[in-house]
C-alpha positions as CSV (number, residue, x, y, z in Angstrom):
1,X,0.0,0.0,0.0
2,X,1.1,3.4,-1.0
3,X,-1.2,6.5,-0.5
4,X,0.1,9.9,-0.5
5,X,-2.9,11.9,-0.3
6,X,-6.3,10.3,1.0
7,X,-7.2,6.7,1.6
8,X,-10.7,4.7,1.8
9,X,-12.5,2.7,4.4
10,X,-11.7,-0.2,2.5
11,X,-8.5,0.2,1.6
12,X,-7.5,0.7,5.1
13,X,-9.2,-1.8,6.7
14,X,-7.2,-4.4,4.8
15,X,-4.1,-3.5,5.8
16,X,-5.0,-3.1,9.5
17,X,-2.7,-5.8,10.2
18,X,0.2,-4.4,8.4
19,X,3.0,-4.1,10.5
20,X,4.7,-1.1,7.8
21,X,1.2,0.9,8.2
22,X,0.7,3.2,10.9
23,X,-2.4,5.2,12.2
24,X,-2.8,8.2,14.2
25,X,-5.5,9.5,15.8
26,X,-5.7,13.6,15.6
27,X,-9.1,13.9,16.9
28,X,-9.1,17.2,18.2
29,X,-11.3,20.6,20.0
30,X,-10.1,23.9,20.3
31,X,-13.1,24.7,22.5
32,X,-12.0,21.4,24.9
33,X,-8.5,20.2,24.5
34,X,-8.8,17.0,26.5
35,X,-12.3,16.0,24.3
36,X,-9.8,14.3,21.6
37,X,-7.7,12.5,23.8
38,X,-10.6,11.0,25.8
39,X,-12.7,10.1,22.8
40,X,-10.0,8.2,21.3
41,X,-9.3,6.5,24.6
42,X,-13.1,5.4,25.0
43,X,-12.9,3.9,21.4
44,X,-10.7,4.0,18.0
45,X,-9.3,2.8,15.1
46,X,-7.3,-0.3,16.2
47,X,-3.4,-0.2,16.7
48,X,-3.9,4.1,16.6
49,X,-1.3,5.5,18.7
50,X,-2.8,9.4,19.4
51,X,-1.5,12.8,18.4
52,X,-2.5,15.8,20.4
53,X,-2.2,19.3,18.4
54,X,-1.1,21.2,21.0
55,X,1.3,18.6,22.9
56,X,2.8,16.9,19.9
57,X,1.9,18.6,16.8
58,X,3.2,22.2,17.6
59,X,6.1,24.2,19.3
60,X,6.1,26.5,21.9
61,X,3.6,29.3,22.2
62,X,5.7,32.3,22.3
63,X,3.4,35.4,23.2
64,X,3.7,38.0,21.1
65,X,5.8,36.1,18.4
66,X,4.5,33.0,16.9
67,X,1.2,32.0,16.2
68,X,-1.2,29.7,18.7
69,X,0.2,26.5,16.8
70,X,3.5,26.7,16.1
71,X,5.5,24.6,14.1
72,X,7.9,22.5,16.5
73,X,11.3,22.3,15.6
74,X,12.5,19.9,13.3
75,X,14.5,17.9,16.6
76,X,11.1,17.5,18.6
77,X,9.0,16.1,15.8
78,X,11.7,14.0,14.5
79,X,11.6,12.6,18.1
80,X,7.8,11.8,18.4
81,X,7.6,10.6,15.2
82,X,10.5,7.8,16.1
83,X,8.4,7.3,19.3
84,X,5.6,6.7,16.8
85,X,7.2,3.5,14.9
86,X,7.7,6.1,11.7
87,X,10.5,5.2,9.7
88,X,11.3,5.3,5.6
89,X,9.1,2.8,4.1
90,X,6.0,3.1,6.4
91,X,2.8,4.1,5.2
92,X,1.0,6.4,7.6
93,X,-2.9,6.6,7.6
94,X,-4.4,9.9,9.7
95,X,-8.2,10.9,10.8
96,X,-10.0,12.6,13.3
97,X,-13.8,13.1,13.5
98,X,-13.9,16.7,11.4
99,X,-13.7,15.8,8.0
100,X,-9.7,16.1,8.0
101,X,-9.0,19.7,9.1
102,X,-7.0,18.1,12.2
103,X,-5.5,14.8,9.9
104,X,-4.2,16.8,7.4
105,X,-1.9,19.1,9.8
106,X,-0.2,15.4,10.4
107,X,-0.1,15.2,7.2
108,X,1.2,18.1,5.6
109,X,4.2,18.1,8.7
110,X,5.7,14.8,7.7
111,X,5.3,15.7,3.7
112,X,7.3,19.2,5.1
113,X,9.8,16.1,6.6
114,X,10.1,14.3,3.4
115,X,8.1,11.3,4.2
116,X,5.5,11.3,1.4
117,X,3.7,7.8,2.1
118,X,1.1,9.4,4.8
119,X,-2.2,9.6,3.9
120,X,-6.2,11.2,5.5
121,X,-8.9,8.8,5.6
122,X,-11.7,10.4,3.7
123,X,-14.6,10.2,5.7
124,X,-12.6,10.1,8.9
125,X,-13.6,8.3,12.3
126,X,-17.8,8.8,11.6
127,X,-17.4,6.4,8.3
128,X,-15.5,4.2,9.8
129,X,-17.9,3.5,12.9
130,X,-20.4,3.8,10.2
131,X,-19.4,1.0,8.0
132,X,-18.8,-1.2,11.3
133,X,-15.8,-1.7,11.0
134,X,-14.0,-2.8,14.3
135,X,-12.7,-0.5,16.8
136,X,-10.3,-0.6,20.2
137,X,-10.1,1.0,23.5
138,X,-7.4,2.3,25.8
139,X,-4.2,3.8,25.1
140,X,-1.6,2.2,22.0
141,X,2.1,2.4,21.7
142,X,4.4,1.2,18.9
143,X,7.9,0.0,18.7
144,X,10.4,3.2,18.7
145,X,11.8,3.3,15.1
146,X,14.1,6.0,13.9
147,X,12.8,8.4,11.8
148,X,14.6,10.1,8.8
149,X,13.7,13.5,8.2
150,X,14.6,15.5,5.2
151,X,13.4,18.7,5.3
152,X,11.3,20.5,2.1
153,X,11.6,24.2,3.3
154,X,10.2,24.8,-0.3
155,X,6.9,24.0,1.2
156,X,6.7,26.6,3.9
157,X,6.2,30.1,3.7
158,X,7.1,33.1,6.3
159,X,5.3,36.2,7.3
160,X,8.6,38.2,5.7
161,X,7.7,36.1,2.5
162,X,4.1,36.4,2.8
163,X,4.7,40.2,2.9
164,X,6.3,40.6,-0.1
165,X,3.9,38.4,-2.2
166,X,0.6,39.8,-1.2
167,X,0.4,41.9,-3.8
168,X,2.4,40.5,-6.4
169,X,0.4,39.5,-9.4
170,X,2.1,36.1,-10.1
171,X,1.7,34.9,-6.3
172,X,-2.2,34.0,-4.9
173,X,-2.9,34.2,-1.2
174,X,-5.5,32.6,0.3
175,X,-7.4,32.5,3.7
176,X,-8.8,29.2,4.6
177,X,-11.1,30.5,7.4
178,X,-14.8,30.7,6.7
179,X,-15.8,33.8,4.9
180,X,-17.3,35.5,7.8
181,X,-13.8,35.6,9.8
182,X,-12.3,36.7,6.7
183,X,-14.6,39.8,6.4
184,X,-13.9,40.6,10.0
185,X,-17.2,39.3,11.8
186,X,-17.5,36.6,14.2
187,X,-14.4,36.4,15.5
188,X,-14.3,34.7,18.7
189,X,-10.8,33.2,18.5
190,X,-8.2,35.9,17.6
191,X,-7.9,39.4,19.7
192,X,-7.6,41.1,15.8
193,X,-10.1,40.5,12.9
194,X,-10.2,40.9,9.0
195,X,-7.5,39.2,7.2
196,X,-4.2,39.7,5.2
197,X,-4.8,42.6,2.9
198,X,-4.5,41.2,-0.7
199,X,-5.7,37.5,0.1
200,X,-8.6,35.8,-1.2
201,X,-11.1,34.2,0.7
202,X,-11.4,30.6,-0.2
203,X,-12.9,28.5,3.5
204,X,-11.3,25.0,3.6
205,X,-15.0,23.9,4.0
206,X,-16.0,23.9,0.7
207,X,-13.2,21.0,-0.1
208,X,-16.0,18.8,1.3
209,X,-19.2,17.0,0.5
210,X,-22.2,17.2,2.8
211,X,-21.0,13.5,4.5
212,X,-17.2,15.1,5.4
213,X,-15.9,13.2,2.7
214,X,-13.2,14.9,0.2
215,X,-15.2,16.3,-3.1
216,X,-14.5,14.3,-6.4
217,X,-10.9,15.3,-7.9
218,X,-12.6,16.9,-10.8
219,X,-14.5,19.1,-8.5
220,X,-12.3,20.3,-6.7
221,X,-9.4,20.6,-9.5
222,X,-12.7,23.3,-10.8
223,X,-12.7,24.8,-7.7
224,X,-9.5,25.8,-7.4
225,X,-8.5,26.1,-10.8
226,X,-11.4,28.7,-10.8
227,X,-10.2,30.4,-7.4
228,X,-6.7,31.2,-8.4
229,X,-6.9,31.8,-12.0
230,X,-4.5,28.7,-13.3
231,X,-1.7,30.2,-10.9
232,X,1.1,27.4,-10.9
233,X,0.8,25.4,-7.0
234,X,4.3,26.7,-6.2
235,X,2.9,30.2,-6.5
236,X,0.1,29.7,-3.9
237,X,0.2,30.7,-0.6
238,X,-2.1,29.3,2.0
239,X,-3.1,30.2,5.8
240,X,-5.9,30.0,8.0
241,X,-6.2,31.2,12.1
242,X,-2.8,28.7,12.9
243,X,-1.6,27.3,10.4
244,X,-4.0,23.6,10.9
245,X,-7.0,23.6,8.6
246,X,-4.9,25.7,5.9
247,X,-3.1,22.3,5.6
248,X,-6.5,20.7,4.6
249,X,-6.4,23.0,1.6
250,X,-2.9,21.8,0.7
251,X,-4.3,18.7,0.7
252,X,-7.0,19.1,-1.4
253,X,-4.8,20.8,-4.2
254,X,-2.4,17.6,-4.2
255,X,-5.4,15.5,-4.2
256,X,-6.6,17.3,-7.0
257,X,-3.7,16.5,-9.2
258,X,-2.5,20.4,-9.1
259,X,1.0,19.7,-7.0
260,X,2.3,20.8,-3.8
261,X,0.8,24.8,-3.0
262,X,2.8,26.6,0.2
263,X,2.1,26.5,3.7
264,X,2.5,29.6,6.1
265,X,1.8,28.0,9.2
266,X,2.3,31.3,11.1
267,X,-1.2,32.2,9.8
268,X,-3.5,35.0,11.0
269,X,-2.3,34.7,14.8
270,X,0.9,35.0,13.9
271,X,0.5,38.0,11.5
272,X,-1.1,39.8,14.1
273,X,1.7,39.7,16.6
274,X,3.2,42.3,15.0
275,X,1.4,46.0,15.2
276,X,3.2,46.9,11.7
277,X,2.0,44.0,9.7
278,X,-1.6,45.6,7.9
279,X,-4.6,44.3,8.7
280,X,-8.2,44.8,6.5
């Protein structure tokens, strides 16, 4: 098995008993922190070792500097990755319960690491309990392996960067939050609204069908073919509140067939840190 973007129910359940594939829970609340963590001990995906967003998918929250979901450094995630039974060769299969805006974080860090077999499991943890498939309780572990990481700083975008392609013709950035927070209203999360003057607005949501599965390729390859005006991937700038559901967006472009767009995983909270950065 090789998947590098998303992977089915079925698919997945038949290599539940292969050693080389690995699954990781990233259910996940921003309004409840703990929630993920105790659903996926109460029941999951069996063999799923679990990855908490704040605890082992970001750095440091450094006030008035980074962003509420930093990347962590290259040292830390290499370690919980090893810790995690990753290694070259091993296929990696993520969910969590909202459609993949948590999963595809996971995924987009190891692709940043070079380790391209990971995948999202379209319909995430609702279709699988759905299709009855089996599920375990309790806390998992794997066998430490040593992951390899090779870096792709190609993939990652800074606010200096994102700064001096905001209004550059050839570059497209977009702001994966739901239209509302980009416009300013109902913001509940961040102590500054609007967004990145020069971005479009393009909410991560409309990547998915009604049931939280992934839209057909086609589809989406429309959408954002349509949205960015045949700009190449590598000139496509994506961000969101922290830098985790922009990553679903990522996602959706790869799956798509339209290659690798940028990440800046600074985002919105991050852009705001700094008074002199313009807001709109």
């Amino acid at each position: 098995m090789s998947n590098n973007t998303l992977i089915s129910l079925d698919e997945l359940q038949s290599s539940l008993a292969d050693p080389a594939c690995v699954l990781i829970d990233c259910r996940f609340s921003l309004i409840g922190t703990h929630k993920g963590h105790n659903a996926y001990l109460e029941s999951h995906i069996p063999s799923a070792v679990y990855a908490h967003l704040d605890d082992d998918l970001s750095g440091p929250v450094v006030t008035g500097q980074t962003g509420r979901h930093p990347l962590p450094s290259v040292e830390e995630f290499v370690n919980t990755l090893s810790a995690w039974g990753i290694e070259t060769g091993v296929q990696v299969v993520a969910y969590d319960d909202t459609g993949g805006s948590m999963a595809a974080r996971l995924w987009w860090m190891l692709r940043w690491l070079g380790h391209n077999d990971v995948a999202v499991l379209d319909g995430g943890w609702q279709a699988w309990v759905a299709a009855g498939y089996p599920v375990s309780s309790g806390a998992e572990s794997r066998h430490r392996k040593a992951f390899e990481a090779r870096p792709r700083p190609e993939l990652v975008a800074d606010a200096a960067e994102v700064e001096r392609i905001r209004n550059d013709d050839s570059y497209v950035l977009c702001d994966c939050r739901g239209a509302d927070r980009f416009r300013g209203e109902n913001e509940t999360t961040d102590p500054v609204a609007g967004h990145i003057p020069g971005a479009i607005s393009l909410p991560y949501a409309g990547n998915l069908s009604e049931d939280k599965t992934f839209r057909p390729a086609a589809e989406l390859r429309q959408r954002f073919e349509q949205s960015l005006g045949g700009t190449a991937s590598e000139n496509v700038v994506l961000y969101c509140g922290s830098g985790v559901t922009a990553a679903h967006s990522v996602l959706a472009m790869a799956y798509a067939g339209l290659g690798d767009a940028r990440l800046y995983p600074g985002s919105w909270s991050e852009w705001i840190t700094d008074p002199s950065r313009p807001v709109e």
